[in-house]
N, C-alpha and C positions, 0 to 999 in steps of 0.2 A: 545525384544531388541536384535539387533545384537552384534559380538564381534566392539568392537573399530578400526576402520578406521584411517589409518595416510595417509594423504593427502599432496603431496611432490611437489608443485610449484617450478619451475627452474625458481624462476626472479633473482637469485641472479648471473646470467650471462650477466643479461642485463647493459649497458652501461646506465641506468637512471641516474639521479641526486643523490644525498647523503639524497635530502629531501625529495623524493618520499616517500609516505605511500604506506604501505601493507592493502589494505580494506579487511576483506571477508563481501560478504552479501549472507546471507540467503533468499532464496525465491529471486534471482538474476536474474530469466528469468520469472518472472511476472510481469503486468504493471507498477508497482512501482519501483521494482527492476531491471530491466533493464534498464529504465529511467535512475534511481540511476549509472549504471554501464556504462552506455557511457556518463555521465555528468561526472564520476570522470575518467575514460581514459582520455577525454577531456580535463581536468585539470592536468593530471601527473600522477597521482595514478596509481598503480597495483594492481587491482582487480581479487578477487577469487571468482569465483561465483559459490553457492554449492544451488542447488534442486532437487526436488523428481520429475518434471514435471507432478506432478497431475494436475494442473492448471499456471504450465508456459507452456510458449510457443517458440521454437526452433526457428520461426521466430523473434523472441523480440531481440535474444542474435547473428544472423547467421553472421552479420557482422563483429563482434567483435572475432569470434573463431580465427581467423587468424592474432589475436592482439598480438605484442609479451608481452603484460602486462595486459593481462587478460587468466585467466585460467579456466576451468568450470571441476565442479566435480557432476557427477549424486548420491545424496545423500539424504535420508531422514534425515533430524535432529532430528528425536524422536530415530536417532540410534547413540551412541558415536561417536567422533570424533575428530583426532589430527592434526593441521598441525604442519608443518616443517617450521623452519625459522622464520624473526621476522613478527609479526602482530599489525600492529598501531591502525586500529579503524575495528569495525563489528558492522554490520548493521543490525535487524532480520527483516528483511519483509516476512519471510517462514507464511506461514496460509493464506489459502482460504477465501479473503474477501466477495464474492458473496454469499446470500445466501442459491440459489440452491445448487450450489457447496459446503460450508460446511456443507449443512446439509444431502448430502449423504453419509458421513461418519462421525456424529457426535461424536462418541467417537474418531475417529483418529485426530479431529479437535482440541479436547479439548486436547489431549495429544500434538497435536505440537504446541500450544502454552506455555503449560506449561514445559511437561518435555521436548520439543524442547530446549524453553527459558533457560532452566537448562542449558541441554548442551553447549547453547551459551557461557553463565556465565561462566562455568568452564572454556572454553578455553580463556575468555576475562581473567580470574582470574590469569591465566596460564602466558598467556603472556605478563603483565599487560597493555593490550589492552584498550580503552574506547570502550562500547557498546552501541548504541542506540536501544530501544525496537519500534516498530511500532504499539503502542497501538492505538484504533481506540475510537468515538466518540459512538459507540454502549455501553460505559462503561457507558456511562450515560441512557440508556436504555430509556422507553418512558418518557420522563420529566416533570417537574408538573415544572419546570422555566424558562423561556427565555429571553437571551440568556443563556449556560451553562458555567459556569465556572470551572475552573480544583478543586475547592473546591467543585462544587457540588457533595453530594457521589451517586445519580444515583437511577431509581426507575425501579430495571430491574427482571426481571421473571427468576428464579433458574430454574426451569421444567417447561419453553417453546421449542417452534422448533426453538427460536433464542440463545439459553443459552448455548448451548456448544460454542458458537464463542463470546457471550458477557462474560460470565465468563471464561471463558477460556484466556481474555484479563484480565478481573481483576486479576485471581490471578496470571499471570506472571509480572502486574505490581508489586504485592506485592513480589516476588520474585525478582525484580530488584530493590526495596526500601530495601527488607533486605540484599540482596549480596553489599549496598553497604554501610548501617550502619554495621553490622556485620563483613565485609572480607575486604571494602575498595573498593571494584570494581568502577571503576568511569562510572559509567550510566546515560544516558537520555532516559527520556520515551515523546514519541509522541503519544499524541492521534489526529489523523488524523480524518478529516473530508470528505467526500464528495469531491473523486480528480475524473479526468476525462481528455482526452485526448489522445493520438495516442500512439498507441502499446498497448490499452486495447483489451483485447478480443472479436472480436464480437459475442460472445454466453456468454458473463459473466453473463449477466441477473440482472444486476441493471439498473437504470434508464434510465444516458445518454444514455448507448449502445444499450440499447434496445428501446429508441424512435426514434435513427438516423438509424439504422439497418431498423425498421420497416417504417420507412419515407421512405427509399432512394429504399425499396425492393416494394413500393406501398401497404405496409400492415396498417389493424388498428394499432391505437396506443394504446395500454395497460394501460387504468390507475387504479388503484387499490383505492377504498373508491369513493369520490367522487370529490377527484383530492385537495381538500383543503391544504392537509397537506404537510410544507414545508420543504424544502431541504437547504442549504449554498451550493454550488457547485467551488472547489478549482480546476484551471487547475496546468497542472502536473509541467509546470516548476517553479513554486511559489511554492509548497510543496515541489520540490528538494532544492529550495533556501535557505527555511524554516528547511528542515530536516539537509543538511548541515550546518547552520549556528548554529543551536543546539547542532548538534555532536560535533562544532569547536568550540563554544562559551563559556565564562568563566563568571562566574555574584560570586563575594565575598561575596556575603551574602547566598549560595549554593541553591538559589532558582532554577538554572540550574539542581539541581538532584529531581528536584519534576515534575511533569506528566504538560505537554505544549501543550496547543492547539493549530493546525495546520490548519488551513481552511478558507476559505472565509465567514466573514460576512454578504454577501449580499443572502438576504435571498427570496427564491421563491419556490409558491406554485406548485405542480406535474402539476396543468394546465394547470400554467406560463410556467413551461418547456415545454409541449409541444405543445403549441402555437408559441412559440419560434422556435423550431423546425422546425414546418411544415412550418413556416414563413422562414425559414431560405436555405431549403432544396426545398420550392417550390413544397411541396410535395401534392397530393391531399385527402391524405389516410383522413380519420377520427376518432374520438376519440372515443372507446368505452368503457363502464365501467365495471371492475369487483369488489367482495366483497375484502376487506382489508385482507390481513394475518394476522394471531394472531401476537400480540406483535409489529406491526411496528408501530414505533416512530410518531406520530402527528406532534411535530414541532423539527427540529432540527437547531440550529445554533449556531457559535460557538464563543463566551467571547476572544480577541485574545488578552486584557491587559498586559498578561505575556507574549506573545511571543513578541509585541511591547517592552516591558520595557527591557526585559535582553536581545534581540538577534536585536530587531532596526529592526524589520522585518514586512511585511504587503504583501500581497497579491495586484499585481500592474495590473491584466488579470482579464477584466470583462467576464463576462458569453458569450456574444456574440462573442468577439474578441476570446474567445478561445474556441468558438463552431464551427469559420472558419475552424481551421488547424484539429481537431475534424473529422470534417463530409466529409472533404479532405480524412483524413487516411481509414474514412468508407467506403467512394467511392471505395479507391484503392483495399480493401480488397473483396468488393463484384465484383471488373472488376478481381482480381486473381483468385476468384473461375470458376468465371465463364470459364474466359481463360480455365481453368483447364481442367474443366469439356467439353466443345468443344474438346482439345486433346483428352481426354479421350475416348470419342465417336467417333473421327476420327479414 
């Protein structure tokens, strides 16, 4: 752990409104959080965006650099940190959702959800900020119920290759349930399902990305087991809807500080997606089979009771409608390399 970082955004020069918030999020230039960061530009807010670029991406945030109410700070949050000035809500989406990607550094994975998450706290505590955690549906690990609901406690593997990013999620939820019985901290915890849409990575290596990548490059399509086991698949602008309306939302009976699933109920097998896919893309590739990875989930889908009853919220982008703008963004990103790559050779 490094010395403590103080982080000095200059919004307080700007001619914004009295009402504008001070966002930071964490993990701000990955597919969620950057989302997250030009949906709240978009609405007024001055956003501080702080990551490690282990798995963000410069292209996610490049528009926005030259925003005068957004600021970006190259940071890991498993290392202290102060800002300056006032801070209304922080968002933690920092942690490597992909499994490739966390699991080539599982111990750094397990720490930046946990003592990351600490650090967040502290500074939400600080300046008595609200925090949203960016808990994910792997808390439930492989399920013995379906659908899950945020009471089910989860049937997950302590010493698998998926455990540093599924527990790593549980115990900063339980660090955001005690910083706010304990200290008061006003927290929501999202466990997010299965989101997908433009500005994800295409090397993340989950599923959409990697059946439209594989579709659109003429490659087989990858399925893992034997394609049965199902997915809920959320596009991104319904999880921003959903994670904002949580952060901003107030329920008098405090069920708003207990863990809220995020995702689309509509529920389809690895197949389904990529029949979908190749149906969609026009693609010729074919489906080929590999063995299942230890521990991946059979069936996932996600109980959205609580997030309809306290936040009046629902997921309105079916799988098709938001696998258009989807395999558009995949296009553009495979005609930029390629561009590239022509310069480069010239």
């Amino acid at each position: 752990m490094g010395g403590t970082r103080i982080f000095r955004p200059d919004f307080e020069k700007l001619e914004t409104g009295a009402t504008a918030k001070t966002v930071v999020i964490a993990g701000g230039a990955g597919f969620i959080g950057s989302n997250l960061s030009h949906r709240l530009i978009a609405e007024g807010s001055r956003v501080i965006c702080i990551d490690n670029m282990e798995t963000g991406r410069h292209e996610n945030i490049a528009g926005l650099l030259t925003h005068p109410n957004f600021v970006f700070f190259l940071h890991d949050i498993l290392d202290p940190f102060r800002v300056e000035g006032p801070v209304d809500r922080i968002y933690n989406m920092a942690c490597p959702g992909s499994p490739p990607k966390y699991q080539r550094d599982p111990i750094h994975t397990f720490k930046t959800s946990v003592f990351g998450g600490l650090n967040l706290l502290e500074v939400a505590e600080e300046k008595g900020a609200r925090i949203l955690q960016s808990s994910t549906s792997e808390v439930y690990g492989d399920p013995d119920i379906s659908p899950q609901t945020e009471t089910y406690r989860g049937c997950v593997n302590t010493v698998g290759p998926r455990s540093c990013y599924d527990e790593g999620k549980r115990g900063v939820e339980t660090l955001f349930h005690e910083m706010h019985e304990r200290r008061g901290v006003d927290t929501r915890i999202a466990r997010i399902f299965n989101t997908y849409g433009p500005r994800m990575d295409p090397e993340d290596g989950r599923v959409v990305s990697n059946f439209v990548m594989q579709a659109l490059m003429g490659k087989d399509l990858t399925v893992y087991g034997n394609g049965g086991q199902t997915r809920s698949f959320c596009y991104i602008d319904d999880l921003l809807s959903g994670l904002m309306a949580l952060m901003e939302g107030d329920d008098p009976l405090g069920t708003i500080f207990s863990p809220v699933n995020l995702g689309n109920p509509g529920e389809f097998t690895i197949l389904e997606l990529a029949e979908t896919v190749l149906r969609m893309t026009g693609s010729q590739s074919e489906v080929v089979y590999r063995d299942l990875p230890i521990d991946d989930p059979h069936q996932r889908c996600p109980d959205i009771s609580r997030a309809k009853s306290i936040l009046d919220w629902e997921p309105k982008i079916s799988l098709a409608d938001g696998l258009i703008p989807t395999i558009a963004y995949f296009k553009g990103e495979i005609s930029g390399r390629q561009t590239f790559a022509t310069r480069s050779v010239a």
